[in-house]
N, C-alpha and C positions, 0 to 999 in steps of 0.2 A: 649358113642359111637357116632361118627361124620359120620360113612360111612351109608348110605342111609336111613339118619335121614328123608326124607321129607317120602321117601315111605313108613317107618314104622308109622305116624305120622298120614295119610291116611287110612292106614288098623284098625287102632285104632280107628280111627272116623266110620269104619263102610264099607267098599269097598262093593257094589252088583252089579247086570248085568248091572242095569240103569246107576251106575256110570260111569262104563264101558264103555257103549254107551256115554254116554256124554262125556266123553275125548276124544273117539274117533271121534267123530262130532268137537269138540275143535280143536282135534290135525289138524287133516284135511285143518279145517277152517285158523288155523293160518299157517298152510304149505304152502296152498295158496298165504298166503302175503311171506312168506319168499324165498320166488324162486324168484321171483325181486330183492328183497333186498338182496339176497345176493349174487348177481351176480354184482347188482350196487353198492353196498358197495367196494366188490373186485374189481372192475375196478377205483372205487375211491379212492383207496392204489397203485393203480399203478400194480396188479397183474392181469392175464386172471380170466377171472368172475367163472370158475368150484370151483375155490380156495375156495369160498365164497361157494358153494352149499356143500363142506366137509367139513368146518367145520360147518356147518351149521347141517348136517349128524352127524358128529363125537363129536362135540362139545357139540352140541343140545341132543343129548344121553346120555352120560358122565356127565353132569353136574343132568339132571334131573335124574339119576340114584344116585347117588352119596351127592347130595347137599340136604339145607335144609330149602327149599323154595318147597310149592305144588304148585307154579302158576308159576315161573319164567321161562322164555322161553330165550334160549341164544345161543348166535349165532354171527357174525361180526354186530356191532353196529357204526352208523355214527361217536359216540363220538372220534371213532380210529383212524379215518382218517388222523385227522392234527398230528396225530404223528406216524403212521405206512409210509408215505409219503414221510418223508425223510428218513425212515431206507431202504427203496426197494429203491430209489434213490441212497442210495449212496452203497451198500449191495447187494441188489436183491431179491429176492425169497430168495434164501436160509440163506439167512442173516434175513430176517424177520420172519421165522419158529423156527432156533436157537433162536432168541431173544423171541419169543413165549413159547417156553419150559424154557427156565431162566424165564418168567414173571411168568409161568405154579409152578416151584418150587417156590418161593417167594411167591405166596399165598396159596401153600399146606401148610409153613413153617407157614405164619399167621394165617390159622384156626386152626395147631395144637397148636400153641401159644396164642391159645385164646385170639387173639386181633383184631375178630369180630367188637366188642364194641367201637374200637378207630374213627370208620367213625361219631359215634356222636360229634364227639369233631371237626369235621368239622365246622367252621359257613355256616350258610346258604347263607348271601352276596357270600361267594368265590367259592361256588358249582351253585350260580345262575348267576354268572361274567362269568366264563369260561366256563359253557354251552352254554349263551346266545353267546358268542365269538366265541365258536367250531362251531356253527350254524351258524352264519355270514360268518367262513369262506370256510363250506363245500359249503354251497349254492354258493358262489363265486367261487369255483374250479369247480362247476356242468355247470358257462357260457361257458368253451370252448368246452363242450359235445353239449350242447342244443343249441346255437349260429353256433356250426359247425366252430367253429373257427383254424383259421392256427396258433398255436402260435409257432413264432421263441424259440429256445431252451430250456433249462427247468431249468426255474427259481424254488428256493426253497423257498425263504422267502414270506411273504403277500405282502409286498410292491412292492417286485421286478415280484411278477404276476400283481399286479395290474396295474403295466407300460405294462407289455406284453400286458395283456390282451387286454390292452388300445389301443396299436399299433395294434391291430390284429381283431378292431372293422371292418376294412373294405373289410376284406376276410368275413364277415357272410354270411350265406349259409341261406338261407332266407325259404325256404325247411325244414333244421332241427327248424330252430326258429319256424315254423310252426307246429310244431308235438310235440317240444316240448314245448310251450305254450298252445296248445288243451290238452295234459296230465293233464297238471295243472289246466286247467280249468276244467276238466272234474271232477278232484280229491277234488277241492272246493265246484263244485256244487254236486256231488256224497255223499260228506260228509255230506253234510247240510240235504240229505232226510234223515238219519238216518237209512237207510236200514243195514239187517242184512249181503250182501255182501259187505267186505271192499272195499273202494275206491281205496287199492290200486293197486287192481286187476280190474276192472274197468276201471282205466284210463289208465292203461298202454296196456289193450287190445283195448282200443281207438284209442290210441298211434300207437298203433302196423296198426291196420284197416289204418289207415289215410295214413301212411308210405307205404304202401305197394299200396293202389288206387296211391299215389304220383308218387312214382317208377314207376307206371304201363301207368301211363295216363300222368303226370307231362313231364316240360320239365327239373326241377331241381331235383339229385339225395339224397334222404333220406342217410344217412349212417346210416348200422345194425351191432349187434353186431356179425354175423358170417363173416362180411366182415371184420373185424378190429382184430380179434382174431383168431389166427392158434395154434393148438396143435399135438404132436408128442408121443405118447408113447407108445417105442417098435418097433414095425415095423407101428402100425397106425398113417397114421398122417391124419386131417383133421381141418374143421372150425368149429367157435362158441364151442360147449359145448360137450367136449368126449361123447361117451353112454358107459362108461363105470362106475365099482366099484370103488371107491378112490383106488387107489393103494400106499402100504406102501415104504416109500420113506426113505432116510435118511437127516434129515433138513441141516446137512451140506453138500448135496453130490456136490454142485457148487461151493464151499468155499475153501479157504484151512484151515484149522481149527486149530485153537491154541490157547493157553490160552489168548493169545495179543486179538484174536478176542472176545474172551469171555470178557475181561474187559473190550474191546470198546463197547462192548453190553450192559454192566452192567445198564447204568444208564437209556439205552431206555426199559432193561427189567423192572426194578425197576418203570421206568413211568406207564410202561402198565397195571402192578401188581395193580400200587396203585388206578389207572385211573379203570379197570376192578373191583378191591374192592367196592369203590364208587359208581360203577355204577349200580351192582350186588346188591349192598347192600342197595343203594336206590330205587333200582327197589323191593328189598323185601318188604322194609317200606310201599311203594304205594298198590303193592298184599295186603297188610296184612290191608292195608284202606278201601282195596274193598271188601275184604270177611270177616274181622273180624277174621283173622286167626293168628296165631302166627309162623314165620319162626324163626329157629338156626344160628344165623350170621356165624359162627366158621363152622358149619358145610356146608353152602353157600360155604364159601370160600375153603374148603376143595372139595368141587367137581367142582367149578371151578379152581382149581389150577390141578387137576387133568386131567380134561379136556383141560386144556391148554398146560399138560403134554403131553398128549396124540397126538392131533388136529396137531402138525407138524408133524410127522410120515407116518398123509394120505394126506398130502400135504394143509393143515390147517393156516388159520391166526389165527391172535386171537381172542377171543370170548369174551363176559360175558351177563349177561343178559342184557334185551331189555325191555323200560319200555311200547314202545308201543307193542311191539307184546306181551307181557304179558298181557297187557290191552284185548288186540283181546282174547287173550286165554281166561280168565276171563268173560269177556260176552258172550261168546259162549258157556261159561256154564261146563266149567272144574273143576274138582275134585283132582282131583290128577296130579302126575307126568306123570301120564299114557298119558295124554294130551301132555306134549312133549316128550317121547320118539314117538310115532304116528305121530306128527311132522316132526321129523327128520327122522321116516321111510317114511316114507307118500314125504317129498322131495328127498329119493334116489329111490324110485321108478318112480317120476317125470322123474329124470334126464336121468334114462337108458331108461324109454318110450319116452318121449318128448325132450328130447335132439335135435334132427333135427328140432324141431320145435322153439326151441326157440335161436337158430341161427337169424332169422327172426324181433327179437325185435330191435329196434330202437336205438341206443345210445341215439338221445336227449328227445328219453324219458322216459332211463332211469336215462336221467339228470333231471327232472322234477320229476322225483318222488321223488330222491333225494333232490329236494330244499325244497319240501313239508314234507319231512320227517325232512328237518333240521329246517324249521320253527317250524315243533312243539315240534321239542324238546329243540328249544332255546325258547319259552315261552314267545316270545317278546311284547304281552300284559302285562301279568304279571312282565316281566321287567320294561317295563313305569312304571307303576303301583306304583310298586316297588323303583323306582328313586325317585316319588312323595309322599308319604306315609312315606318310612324310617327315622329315625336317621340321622342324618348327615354322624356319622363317618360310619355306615353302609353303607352311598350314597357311602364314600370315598374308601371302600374295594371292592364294587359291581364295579364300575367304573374301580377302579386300578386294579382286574382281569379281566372284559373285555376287556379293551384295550391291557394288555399286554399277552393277549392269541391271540390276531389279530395280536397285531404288533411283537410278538415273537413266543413261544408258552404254552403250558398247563403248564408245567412245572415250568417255569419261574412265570406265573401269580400265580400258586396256592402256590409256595413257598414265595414268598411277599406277597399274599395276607393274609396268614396264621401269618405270621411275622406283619406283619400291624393289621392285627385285634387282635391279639394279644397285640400289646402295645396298640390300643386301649380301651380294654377291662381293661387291668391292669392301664393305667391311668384313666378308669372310675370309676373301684372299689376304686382305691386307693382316690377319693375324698368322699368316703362313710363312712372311714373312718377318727375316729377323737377323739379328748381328751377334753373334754370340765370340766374346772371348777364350780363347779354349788354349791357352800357351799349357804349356806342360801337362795338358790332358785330350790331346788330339793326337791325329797322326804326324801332326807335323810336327813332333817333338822334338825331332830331330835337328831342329833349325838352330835350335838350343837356348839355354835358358833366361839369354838376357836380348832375345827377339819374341817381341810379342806379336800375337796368331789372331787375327780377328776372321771366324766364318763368318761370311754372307750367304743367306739362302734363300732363294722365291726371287720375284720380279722386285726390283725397285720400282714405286710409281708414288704420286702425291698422296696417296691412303695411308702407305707405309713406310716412303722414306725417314720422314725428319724423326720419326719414333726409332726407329730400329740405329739410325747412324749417330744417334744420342751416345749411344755406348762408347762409340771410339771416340775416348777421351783417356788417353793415357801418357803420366808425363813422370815416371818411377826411374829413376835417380840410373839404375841398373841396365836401361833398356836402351840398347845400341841401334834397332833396326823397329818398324815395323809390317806385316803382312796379311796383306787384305785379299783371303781367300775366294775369287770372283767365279771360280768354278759351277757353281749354282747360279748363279745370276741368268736368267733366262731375257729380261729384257729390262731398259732403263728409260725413264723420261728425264723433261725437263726437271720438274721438280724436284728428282731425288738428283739431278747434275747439281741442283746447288744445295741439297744440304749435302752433299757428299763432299763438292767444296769448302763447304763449311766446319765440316768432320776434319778432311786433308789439314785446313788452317790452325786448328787445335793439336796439331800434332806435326806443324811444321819444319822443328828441329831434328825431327827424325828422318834417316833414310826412310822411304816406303813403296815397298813391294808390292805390285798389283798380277798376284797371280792368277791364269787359268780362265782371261777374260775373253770371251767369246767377241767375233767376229765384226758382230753388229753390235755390240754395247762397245767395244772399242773404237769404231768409226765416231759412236755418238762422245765418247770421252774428248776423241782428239777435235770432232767439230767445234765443240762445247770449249777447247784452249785447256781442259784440266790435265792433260798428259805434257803440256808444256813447262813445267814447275819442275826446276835443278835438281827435285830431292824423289821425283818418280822414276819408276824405271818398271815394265813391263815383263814378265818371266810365262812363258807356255806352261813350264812342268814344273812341280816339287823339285824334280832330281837336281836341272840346272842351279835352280834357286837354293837348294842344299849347297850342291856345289861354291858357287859364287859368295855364300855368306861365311863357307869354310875356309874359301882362301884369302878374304876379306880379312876373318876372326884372326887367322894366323898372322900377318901383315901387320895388324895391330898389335899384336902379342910380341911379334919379334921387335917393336922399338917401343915399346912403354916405358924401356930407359932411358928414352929422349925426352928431355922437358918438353921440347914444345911441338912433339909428333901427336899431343893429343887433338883426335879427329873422330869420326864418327866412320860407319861404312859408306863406300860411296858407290856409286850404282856406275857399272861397267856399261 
């Protein structure tokens, strides 16, 4: 059973009042940090910031309800940005909640498919490439917030902000650069005392104080976010943040909606699916680091898929877990699920009390919190670190998915990178494998001098077959038998089934021995018709095959004064 695998997983470990209290204290704590965050997340997709506080509500529910993780906390995550960015650019709102329910179905579809599992087959170079990359280039879309910048039209690729941005160094509003440079500072040195209030509630109410003495005393104006955001629904219209409940919406209702649009969706829902799996699912690894816990990948994804179902309907992006706010939740001393459904109640209660107030916050710094959030999830110590310490070909896939998550996007990087590390990988094993002759200088010396000894070692597959079975070619005048050491052999395909046939046919005249072949490369041998040929013959151990070649040897020896006993060994 996949549905509310964490909460039953909790009650079994033991739920009492104290737990209780302590999720409650948790969920609180990290509600705290996600009322920023998810207002600057959604203004950093291009949406009004409420969008960010439901699904934050809806999403943040749903999933700890449902999934199968007790720490994960989830909600609009920076990793989204650089690809929900051009779906509300060219699409809008309602283009981006459709494409959130397709991502929503594709990973209901993967945990019922129990393909959980598959995110380990990720390398870690290409999940450490396009992170570090997604982080370079949120923090880069956070200068036209925090700088207060005018930028001429709306560029979508990296490069071509990069020029705007460039051109539009000379409109800085030196005001917001100031508010939102004191956030960051405020959020570097806040972090280092180690206190139990997060920084990043802290700097942003810093942020907030500075902006508002500015406004007030200044002669250059702060911009806030109830200045820059207007909302309308129903007959209410006002600034910054409704005081109102989500209301149920339909994700297409500004759309015109048709299957055309559904396929054009297809491949940014399918992004978000696989980007949200990943993220979900590495944020569970990390929980599962810190508390020693065990999460259900399958069932993870099954309540974020459902949460993602859901999360457009109250006017939602999309979601998956969060591996800092998970972290928050976790030191605060969380237990269970209970921690974030508390959460996400604990921020709709915010929203309908403090709504007018938080009108009042800063854009730039809500751009600074953002930068500081993208540095730490780009990791960019541990990147260096990383570049200097690695394998090469690992330098060469960390590299080729950072850059091409900057200069294109996730998509692009994570599928060469994947493709890349991949043939890397196959041409690493493939030199691990080998055939090596070894008559009169192995162990199997013993077999004696006119039977020749071919080891095999590592997997046979199409990388390394027809290279390695090249060798067995021997046809020396002296050599009565031969034996093909299978002992190492750990697995075989098609490909190396027929150059191996091919090997056999070059050395047809000979009896040959296939010692020490394992269980499942021999099933594929006899499928494959190669153990059917007059001149093989199968042996488990040395000792038999010692055996059997010595009473062979003798047999021959005892009538070599018969003209026409000459014969070769023949397989018992």
């Amino acid at each position: 059973m996949l549905l509310f695998h964490a909460l039953k997983q909790a009650w079994r470990k033991g739920y009492s009042f104290s737990t209780l209290r302590a999720d409650i204290v948790a969920g609180i704590t990290v509600g705290v940090v996600a009322i920023p965050l998810g207002m600057a997340l959604a203004i950093a997709v291009g949406v009004p910031p409420q969008h960010g506080l439901y699904t934050v509500v809806v999403a943040g529910l749903l999933a700890a309800l449902f999934g199968g993780s007790r720490f994960n906390i989830t909600g609009p995550t920076a990793a989204f940005v650089v690809i929900l960015l051009p779906i509300t650019q060219q699409y809008g709102l309602s283009g981006l909640m459709l494409a959130t329910l397709m991502s929503g179905v594709i990973l209901l579809l993967m945990g019922v498919l129990r393909l959980g599992q598959l995110v380990a087959y990720v390398p870690y170079p290409v999940t450490t490439g396009f992170t570090a990359g997604i982080g370079l280039v949120i923090a880069f879309l956070q200068l036209k917030d925090l700088l207060g910048l005018a930028v001429e039209g709306n560029p979508v690729h990296f490069p071509e902000k990069v020029m705007a941005y460039t051109s539009a160094l000379p409109s800085i509003n030196y005001a917001d650069a100031m508010v939102g440079f004191g956030t960051i500072a405020t959020f570097i040195l806040w972090a280092k005392l180690k206190n139990r209030i997060p920084p990043h509630v802290v700097a942003l109410a810093t942020g907030t104080v500075l902006a508002l003495l500015m406004n007030q005393w200044g002669s250059t104006h702060v911009g806030l976010l109830g200045e820059k955001f207007h909302y309308q629904i129903g007959d209410l219209v006002g600034q910054g943040i409704p005081q109102v409940l989500p209301q149920l919406v339909m994700p297409w209702q500004d759309v015109q909606f048709s299957w055309g649009l559904v396929v054009e969706l297809l491949p940014a829902a399918f992004t978000i699916a696989m980007l949200g799996c990943i993220e979900s699912l590495l944020c569970a690894v990390v929980a599962d680091g810190m508390t020693g816990s065990k999460h259900n990948p399958n069932a993870e994804l099954v309540g974020q898929g459902l949460a993602n179902m859901v999360v457009p309907f109250f006017g939602g992006i999309p979601a998956t877990a969060a591996i800092a706010r998970t972290a928050t939740n976790i030191r605060a001393g969380a237990f269970s699920p209970v921690s974030a459904i508390t959460h996400a109640l604990f921020v709709l209660a915010a929203m309908i009390v403090l709504a007018p107030m938080l009108s009042f916050i800063p854009m730039s710094a809500l751009a600074g919190l953002l930068i500081m959030v993208a540095w730490n999830m780009s990791e960019a110590p541990h990147f260096v670190h990383t570049l200097k310490v690695a394998p090469r070909r690992d330098v060469a896939v960390l590299v080729t998915c950072f850059t091409l998550t900057v200069a294109f996007d996730m998509v692009i990087a994570v599928v060469v990178g994947l493709l890349l590390a991949g043939v890397l990988f196959i041409q690493r094993i493939a030199t691990l494998t080998s055939v090596t002759e070894v008559n009169g200088e192995h162990q199997h010396q013993e077999f004696g001098d006119d039977v020749v000894v071919y080891d095999i070692n590592g997997p046979l597959f199409f990388a390394a077959s027809e290279k390695a079975f090249n060798v067995i070619d021997h046809s020396q005048v002296e050599t009565r038998a031969v034996v093909l050491d299978f002992s190492d052999v750990t697995t075989i395909d098609i490909t190396a089934i027929h150059a191996f046939e091919n090997a056999l046919d070059r050395i047809r005249q000979y009896p040959v021995y296939l010692l020490g072949v394992a269980g499942h490369v021999e099933r594929k041998l006899a499928t494959a018709g190669v153990l059917m040929a007059d001149n093989i013959s199968l042996y488990s151990s040395a000792e038999l095959l010692r055996e059997h070649l010595a009473i062979n040897r003798h047999n021959v020896l005892s009538q070599e004064s018969t003209p026409s006993a000459v014969s070769l060994y023949t397989a018992s």
